[in-house]
C-alpha positions as CSV (number, residue, x, y, z in Angstrom):
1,X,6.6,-18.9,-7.6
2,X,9.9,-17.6,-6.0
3,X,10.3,-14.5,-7.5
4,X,6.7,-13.5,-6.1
5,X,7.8,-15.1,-2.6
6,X,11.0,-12.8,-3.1
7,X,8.9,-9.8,-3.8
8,X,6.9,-10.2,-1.0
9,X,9.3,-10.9,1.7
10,X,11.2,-8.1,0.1
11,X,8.4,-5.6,0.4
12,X,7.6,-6.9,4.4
13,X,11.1,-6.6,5.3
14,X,10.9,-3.0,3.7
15,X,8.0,-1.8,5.6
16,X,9.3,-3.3,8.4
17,X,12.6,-1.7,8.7
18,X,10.4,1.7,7.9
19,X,8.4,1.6,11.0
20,X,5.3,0.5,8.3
21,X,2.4,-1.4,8.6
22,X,2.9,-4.6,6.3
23,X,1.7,-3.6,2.4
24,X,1.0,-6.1,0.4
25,X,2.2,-6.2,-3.9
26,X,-1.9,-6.5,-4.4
27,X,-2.3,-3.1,-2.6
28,X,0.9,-1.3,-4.5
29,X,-1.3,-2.3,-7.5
30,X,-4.2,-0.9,-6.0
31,X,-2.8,2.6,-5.0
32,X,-0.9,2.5,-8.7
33,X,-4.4,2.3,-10.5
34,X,-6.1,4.5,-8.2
35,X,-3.9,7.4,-8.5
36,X,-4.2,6.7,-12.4
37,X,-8.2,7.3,-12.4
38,X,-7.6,10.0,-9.7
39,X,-5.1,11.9,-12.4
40,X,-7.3,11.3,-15.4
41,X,-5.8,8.7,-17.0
42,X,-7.8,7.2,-20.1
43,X,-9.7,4.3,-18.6
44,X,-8.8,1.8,-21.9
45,X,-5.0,2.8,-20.0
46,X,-5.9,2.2,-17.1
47,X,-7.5,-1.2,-18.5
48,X,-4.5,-2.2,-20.1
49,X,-2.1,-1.5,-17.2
50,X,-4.1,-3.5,-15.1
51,X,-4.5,-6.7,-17.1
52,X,-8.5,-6.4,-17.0
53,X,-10.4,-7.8,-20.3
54,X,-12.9,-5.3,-20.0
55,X,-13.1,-1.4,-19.6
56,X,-16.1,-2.1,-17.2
57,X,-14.4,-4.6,-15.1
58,X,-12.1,-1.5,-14.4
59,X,-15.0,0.5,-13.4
60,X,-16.1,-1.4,-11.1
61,X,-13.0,-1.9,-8.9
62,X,-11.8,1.5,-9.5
63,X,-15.1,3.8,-9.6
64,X,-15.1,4.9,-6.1
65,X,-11.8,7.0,-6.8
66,X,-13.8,8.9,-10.0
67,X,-15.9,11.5,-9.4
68,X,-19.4,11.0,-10.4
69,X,-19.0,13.2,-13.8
70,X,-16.1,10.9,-14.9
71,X,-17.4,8.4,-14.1
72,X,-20.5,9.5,-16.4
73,X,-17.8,10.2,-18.8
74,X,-15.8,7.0,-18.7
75,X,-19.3,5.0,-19.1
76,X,-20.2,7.0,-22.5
77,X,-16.9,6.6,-23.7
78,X,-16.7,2.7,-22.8
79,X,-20.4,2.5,-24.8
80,X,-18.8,4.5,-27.6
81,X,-16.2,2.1,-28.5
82,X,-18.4,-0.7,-27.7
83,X,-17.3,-2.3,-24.5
C-alpha cells in the first residue's frame, strides 16, 4: 500500500535526521497502548483503539505494563461483561 510505504519512509527519514534509532509505525502503536494501560485507561478502550476482538487478546500483549492488582482488576471486569 503506498500510503503505508509513505509512512514508513516518512518516520525513518525522521528518526534519522533526529540522530534516532530507526522506530517502526508497529512500535508507535505499541508505546501509544502501553502508555494507555500505564495511565489507567479502561481496557474495553484500550481494546477498541487497538482493533483487538477481544478484551483478553489485549491482556495478553499489554499485561506486562499493568501492575499485578490491575491486572486482577481488568480480568474481573473482562469476566463481568462476559468476555
Amino acid at each position: 500500500m503506498p500510503l503505508q510505504g509513505n509512512i514508513r519512509r516518512a518516520l525513518t527519514v525522521l528518526c534519522a535526521k533526529l540522530g534516532l534509532p530507526r522506530v517502526r509505525v508497529h512500535d508507535l502503536r505499541h508505546v501509544s497502548l502501553s502508555l494507555l494501560a500505564m495511565a489507567g485507561v479502561p481496557l474495553k478502550v484500550a481494546q477498541a483503539r487497538a482493533g483487538h476482538s477481544t478484551a483478553r487478546m489485549t491482556l495478553d500483549v499489554y499485561q506486562h505494563v499493568l501492575g499485578e492488582g490491575d491486572l486482577m482488576a481488568a480480568e474481573a471486569l473482562e469476566k463481568a461483561i462476559g468476555g
